[in-house]
C-alpha positions as CSV (number, residue, x, y, z in Angstrom):
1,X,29.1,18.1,30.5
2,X,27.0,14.6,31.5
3,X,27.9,11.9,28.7
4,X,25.8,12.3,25.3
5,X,23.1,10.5,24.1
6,X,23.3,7.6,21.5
7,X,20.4,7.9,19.1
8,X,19.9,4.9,15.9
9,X,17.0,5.9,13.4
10,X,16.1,3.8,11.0
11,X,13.2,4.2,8.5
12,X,13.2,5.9,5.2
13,X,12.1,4.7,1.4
14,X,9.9,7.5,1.3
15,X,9.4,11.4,2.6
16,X,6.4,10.4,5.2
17,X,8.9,7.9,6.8
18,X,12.2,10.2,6.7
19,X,11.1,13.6,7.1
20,X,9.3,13.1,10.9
21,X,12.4,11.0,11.8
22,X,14.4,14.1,11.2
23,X,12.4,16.3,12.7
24,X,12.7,14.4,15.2
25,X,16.9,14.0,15.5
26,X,16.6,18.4,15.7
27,X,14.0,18.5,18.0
28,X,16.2,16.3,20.1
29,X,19.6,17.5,19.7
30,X,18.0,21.3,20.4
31,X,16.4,19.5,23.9
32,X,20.0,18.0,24.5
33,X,21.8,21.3,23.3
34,X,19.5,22.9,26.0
35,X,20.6,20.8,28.8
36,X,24.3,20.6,28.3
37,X,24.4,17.8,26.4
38,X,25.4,16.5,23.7
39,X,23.5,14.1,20.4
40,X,25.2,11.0,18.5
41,X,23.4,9.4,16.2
42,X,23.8,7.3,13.3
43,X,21.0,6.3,10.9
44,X,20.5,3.2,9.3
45,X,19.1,2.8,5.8
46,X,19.2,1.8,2.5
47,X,21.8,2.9,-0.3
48,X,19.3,4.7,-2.7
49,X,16.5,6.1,-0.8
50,X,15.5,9.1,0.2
51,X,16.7,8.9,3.8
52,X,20.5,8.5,2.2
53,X,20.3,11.6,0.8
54,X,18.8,13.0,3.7
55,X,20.6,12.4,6.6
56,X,24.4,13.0,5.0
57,X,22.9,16.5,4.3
58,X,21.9,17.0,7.6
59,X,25.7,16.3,9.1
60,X,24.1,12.7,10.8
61,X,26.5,9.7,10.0
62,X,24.9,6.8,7.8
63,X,25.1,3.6,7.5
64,X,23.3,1.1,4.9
65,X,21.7,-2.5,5.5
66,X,20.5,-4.8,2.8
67,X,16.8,-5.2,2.8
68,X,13.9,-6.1,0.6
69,X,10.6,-4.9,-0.9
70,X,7.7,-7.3,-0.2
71,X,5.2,-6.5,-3.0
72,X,1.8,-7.0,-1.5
73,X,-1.2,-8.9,-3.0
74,X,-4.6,-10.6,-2.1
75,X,-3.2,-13.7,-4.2
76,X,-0.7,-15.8,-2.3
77,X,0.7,-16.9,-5.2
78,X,1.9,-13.7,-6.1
79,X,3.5,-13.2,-2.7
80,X,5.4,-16.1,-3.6
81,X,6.6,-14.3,-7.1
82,X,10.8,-14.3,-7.8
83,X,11.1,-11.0,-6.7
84,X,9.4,-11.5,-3.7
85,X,11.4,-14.6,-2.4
86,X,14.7,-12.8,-3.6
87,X,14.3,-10.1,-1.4
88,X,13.2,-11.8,1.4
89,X,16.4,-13.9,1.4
90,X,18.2,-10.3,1.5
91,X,16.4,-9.6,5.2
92,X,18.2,-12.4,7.0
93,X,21.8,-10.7,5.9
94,X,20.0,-7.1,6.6
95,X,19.5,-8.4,10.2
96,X,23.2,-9.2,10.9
97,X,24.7,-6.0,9.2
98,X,22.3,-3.7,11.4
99,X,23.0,-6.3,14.8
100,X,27.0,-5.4,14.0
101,X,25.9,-1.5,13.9
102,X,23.8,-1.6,17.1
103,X,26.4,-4.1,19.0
104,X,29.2,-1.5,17.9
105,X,27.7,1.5,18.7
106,X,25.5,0.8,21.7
107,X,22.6,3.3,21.3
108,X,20.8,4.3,24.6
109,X,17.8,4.2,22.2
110,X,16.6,3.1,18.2
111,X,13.5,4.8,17.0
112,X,11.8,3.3,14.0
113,X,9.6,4.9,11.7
114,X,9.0,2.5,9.4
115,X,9.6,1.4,6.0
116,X,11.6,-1.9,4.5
117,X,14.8,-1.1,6.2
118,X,13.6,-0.4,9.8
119,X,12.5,-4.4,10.4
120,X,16.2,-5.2,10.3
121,X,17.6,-2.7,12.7
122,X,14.5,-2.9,14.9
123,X,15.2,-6.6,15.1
124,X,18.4,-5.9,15.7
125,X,17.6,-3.9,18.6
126,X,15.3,-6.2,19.9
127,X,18.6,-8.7,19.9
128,X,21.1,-6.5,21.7
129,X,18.9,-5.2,24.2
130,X,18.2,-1.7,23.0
131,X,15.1,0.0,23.5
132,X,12.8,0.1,20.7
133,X,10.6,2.9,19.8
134,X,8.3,3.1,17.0
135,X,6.8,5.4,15.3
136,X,3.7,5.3,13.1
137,X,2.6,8.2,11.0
138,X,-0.8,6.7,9.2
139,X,-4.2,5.3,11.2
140,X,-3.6,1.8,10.5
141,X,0.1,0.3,11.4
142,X,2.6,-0.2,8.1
143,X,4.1,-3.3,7.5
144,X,7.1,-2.8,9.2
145,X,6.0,-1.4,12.2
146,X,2.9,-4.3,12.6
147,X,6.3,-6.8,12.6
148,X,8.4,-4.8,15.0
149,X,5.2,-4.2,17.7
150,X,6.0,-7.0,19.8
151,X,9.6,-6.1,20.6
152,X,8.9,-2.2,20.4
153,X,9.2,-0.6,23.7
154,X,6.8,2.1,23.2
155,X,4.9,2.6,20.1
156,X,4.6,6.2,19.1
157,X,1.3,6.9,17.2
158,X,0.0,9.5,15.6
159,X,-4.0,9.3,16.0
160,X,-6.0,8.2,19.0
161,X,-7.6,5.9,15.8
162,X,-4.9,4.0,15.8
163,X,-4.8,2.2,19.3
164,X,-7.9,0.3,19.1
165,X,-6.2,-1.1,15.5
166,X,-2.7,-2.6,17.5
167,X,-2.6,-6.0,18.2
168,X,-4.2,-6.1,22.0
169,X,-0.4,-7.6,23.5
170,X,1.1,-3.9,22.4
171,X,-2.1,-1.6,23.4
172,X,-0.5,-0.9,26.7
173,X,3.2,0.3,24.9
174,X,1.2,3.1,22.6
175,X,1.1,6.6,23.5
176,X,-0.5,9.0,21.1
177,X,2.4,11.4,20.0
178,X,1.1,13.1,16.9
179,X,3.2,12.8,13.5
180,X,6.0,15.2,13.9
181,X,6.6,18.5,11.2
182,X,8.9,21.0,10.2
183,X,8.4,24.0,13.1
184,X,9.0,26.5,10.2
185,X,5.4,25.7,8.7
186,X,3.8,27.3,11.7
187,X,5.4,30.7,10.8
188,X,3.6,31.4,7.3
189,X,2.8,35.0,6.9
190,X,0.2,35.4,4.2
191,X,1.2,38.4,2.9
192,X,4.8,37.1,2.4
193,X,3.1,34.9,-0.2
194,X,1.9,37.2,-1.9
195,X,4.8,39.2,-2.4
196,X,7.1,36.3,-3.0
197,X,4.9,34.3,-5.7
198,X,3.9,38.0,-7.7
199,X,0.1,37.3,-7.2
200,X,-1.0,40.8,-8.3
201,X,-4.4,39.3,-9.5
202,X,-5.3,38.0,-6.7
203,X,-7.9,39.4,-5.3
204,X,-7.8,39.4,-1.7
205,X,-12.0,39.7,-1.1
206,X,-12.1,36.0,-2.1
207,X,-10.6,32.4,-0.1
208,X,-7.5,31.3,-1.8
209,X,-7.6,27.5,-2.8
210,X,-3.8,26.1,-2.6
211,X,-3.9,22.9,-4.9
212,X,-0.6,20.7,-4.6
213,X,0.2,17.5,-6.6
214,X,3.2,16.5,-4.6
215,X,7.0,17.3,-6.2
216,X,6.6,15.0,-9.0
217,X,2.9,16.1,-9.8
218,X,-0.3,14.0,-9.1
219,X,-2.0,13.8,-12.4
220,X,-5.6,13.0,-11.4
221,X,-5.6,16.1,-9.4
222,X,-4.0,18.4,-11.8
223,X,-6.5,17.3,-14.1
224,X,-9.8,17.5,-12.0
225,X,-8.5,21.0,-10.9
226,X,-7.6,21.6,-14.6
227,X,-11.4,21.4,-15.6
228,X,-12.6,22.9,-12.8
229,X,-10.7,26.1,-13.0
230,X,-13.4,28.3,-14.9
231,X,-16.1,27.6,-12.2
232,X,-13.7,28.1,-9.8
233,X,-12.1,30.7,-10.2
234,X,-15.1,32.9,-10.1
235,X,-15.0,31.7,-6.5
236,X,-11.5,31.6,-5.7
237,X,-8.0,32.9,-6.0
238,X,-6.0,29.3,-6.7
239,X,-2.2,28.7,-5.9
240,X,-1.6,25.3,-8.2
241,X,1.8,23.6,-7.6
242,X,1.8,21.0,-10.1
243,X,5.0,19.3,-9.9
244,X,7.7,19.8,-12.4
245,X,7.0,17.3,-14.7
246,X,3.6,18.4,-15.5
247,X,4.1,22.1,-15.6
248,X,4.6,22.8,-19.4
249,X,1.8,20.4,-19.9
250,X,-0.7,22.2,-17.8
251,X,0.3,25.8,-18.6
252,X,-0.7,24.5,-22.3
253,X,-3.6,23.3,-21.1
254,X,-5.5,26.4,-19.3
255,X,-8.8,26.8,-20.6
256,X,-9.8,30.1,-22.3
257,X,-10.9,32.7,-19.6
258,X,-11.4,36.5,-18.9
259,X,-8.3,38.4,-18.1
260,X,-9.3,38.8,-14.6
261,X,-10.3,35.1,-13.9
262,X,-6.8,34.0,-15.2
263,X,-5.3,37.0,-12.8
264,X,-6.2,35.1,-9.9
265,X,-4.5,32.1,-11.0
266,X,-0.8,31.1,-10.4
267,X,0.4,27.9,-12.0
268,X,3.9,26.8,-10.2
269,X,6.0,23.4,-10.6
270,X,7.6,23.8,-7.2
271,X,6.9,26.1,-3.9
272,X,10.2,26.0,-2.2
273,X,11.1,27.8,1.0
274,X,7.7,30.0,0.6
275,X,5.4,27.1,1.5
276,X,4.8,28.4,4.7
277,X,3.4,31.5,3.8
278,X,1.6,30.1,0.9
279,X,-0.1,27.3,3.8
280,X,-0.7,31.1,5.8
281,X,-2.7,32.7,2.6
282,X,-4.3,29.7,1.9
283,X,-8.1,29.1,2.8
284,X,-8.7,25.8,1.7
285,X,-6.4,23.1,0.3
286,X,-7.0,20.6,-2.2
287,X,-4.1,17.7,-2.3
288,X,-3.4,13.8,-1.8
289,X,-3.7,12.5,1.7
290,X,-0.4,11.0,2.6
291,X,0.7,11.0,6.3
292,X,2.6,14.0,5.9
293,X,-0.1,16.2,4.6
294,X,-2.7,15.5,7.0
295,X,0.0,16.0,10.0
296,X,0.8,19.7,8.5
297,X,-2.7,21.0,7.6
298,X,-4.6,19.5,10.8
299,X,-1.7,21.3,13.0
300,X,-2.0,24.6,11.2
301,X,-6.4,23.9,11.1
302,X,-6.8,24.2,7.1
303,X,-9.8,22.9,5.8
304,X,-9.0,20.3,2.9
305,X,-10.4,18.4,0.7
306,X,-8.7,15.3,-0.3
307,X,-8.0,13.4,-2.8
308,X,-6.6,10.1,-1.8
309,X,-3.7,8.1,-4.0
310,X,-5.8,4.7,-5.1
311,X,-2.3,3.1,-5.3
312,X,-0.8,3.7,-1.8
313,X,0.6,1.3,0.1
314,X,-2.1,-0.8,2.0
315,X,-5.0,2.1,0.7
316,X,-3.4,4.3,3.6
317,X,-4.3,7.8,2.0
318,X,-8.0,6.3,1.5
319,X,-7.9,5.6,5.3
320,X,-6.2,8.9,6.5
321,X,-9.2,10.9,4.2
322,X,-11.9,8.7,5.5
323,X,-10.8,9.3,9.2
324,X,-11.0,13.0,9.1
325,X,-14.5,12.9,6.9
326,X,-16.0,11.0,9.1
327,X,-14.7,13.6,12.1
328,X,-15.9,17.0,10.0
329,X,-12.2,17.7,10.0
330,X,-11.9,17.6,6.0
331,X,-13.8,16.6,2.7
332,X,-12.8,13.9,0.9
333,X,-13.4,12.2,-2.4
334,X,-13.9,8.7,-1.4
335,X,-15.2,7.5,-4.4
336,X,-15.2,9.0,-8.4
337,X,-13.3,11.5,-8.9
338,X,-14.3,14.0,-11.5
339,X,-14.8,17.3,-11.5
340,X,-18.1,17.3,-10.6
341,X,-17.4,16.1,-7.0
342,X,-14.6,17.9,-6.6
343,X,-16.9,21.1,-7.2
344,X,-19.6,18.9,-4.9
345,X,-17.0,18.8,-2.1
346,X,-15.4,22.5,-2.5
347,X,-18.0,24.4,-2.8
348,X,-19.4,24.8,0.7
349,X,-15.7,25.9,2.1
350,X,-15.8,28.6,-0.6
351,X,-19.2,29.8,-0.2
352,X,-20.4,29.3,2.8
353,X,-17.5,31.0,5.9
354,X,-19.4,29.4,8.6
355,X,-18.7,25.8,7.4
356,X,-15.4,26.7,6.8
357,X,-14.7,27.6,10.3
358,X,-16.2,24.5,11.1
359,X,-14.0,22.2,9.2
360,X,-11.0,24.3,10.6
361,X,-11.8,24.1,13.8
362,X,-12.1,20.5,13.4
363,X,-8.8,20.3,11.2
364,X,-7.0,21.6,14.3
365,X,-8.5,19.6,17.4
366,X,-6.7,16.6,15.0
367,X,-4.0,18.6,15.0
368,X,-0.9,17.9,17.5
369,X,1.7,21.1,16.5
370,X,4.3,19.4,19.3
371,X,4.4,15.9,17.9
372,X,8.1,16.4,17.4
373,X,8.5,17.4,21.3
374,X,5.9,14.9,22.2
375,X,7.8,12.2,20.3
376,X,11.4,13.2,21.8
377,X,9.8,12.7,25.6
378,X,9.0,9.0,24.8
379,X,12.9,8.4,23.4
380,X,13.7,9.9,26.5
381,X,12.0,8.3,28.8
382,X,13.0,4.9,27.7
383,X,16.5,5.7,27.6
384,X,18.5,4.6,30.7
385,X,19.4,7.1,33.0
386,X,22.4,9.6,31.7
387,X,25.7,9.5,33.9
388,X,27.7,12.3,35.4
389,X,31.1,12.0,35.3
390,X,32.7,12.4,38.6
């Protein structure tokens, strides 16, 4: 067996940063499996996000740095705030914990994907030597990663969009990889849907709207869709994950309707290992537009219509809606949000099969379904060259 491969990730605080960095660490260790080789890799992060909860469950050694939130504003005064300068005094002392990690275990490569804690292990690279790859999963560049650019090896993006938006000293480091998913989304069988979700009601002559609110529930869209149900679902069959905080609360909150109407209805908290299948059934989906999202529906070509989060870091989601509106790849509510334009924005994907087509055959020329492999061929070809033992 040649010698393995030494992999540092760092990136995390939140699902669109971890989840493609893991994808990522299989994809790799399956290419490396493959060729007789084997993966170690250690990821760097913080002690209460996500990412520490991930990794550890997926058997990959962690290791935590100090780091700090900068809270954003348009008022420099209130970039100055307390909490501000206290966590920025924390990113010095990040720095040195992560150069300690890198020095000690000598990765052939560090991939960043953004978030607080990647600036300090991507400095850190940048200081021992390592090569740097980043990886962006929105059209405009995240705070982090618009830090690390200069000392990034290669810059992995996710839309062709995003190029012309680096600073022009990096443009010739970018490489457009996609934003990397979990292969199991691409092996949805519709029928398996409706078997597992009981969707007896459902009547399979109409398009079936999937309507998701995220784990935790997105309460402007559970609303909107709340008071749009009756028109709609003389239209539509409707899948409506609402997160698990909002379920008794919505299920409360169904408008009176005829028996058949509320037949093709199914209110959920959570869609677990079925999401596939659901995304399979599903003609048209109505959700937020985080990184994450848009990577899984444009790869499986679903129509959308989006909603984005008014509150996202940097108005990202507004940005990732607008991008693939303006391309026919999606519908977005850009503006007010109320029932009305939801209905406004819906309606021609329900009535009109033609248009729907349209929007999904937009939907998936966005759509990279190898962003994972795509991304594990620029780690590997940065990395120095592997020795055979003699």
């Amino acid at each position: 067996m040649t010698t393995s491969f030494r992999l540092i990730v760092t990136g995390g605080g939140s699902g669109g940063h971890t989840y493609p960095a893991l994808t990522a660490v299989r994809t790799l260790r399956a290419r490396l499996a493959a060729q007789s080789r084997a993966l170690e890799v250690v990821w760097i992060g913080t002690s209460n996000g996500i990412e520490s909860r991930v990794a550890p469950a997926d058997n990959i050694p962690y290791a935590t740095v100090a780091t700090g939130k900068i809270r954003r504003s348009a008022n420099v005064l209130k970039m100055l705030s307390p909490a501000n300068l206290r966590d920025m005094a924390r990113v010095p002392l990040g720095v040195a914990q992560a150069r300690r990690i890198v020095a000690g275990f000598r990765p052939d490569v560090v991939l960043a994907t953004g978030g607080y804690v990647a600036v300090p292990a991507g400095l850190a690279a940048r200081m021992c030597g390592r090569p740097l790859v980043l990886h962006e999963q929105t059209v405009r560049l995240g705070l982090a990663n618009r830090k690390l650019a200069g000392s990034a090896t290669r810059i992995a993006v996710s839309s062709e969009s995003t190029i012309p938006l680096l600073p022009e000293a990096t443009r010739g480091n970018a490489v457009v990889t996609g934003n990397p998913i979990r292969p199991e989304l691409l092996t949805g069988i519709p029928d398996r849907a409706i078997h597992a979700l009981r969707l007896p009601g459902f009547d399979r002559r109409l398009p079936t709207v999937y309507v998701t609110g995220g784990s935790l529930g997105a309460r402007q869209v559970n609303h909107v869709v709340r008071d749009l149900l009756p028109w709609l679902l003389v239209r539509a069959n409707v899948i409506h994950q609402c997160g698990r905080d909002m379920y008794d609360e919505l299920r409360q909150q169904i408008p009176p309707m005829h028996p058949e109407l509320v037949g093709r209805y199914h209110l959920t908290g959570f869609i677990g290992p079925e999401l596939p299948d659901v995304l399979a059934l599903a003609d048209v989906v109505i959700s937020r537009s985080g990184a994450g999202t848009l990577a899984e529906l444009t790869a499986l070509g679903k129509p959308a219509v989006f909603i984005p989060l008014a509150t996202s870091a940097g108005n990202e989601q507004a940005h990732n809606a607008r991008h693939l509106y303006e391309a026919g790849a999606a519908m977005a509510l850009l503006g007010e949000v109320s029932p009305e334009t939801l209905r406004q924005a819906v309606e021609p994907l329900l009535t009109d099969p033609a248009r729907r087509a349209a929007v999904a055959a937009q939907a998936r020329a966005h759509g990279k379904p190898d962003a994972a492999d795509r991304l594990v061929d620029v780690i590997l070809s940065v990395a120095p060259a592997p020795l055979v033992p003699g």
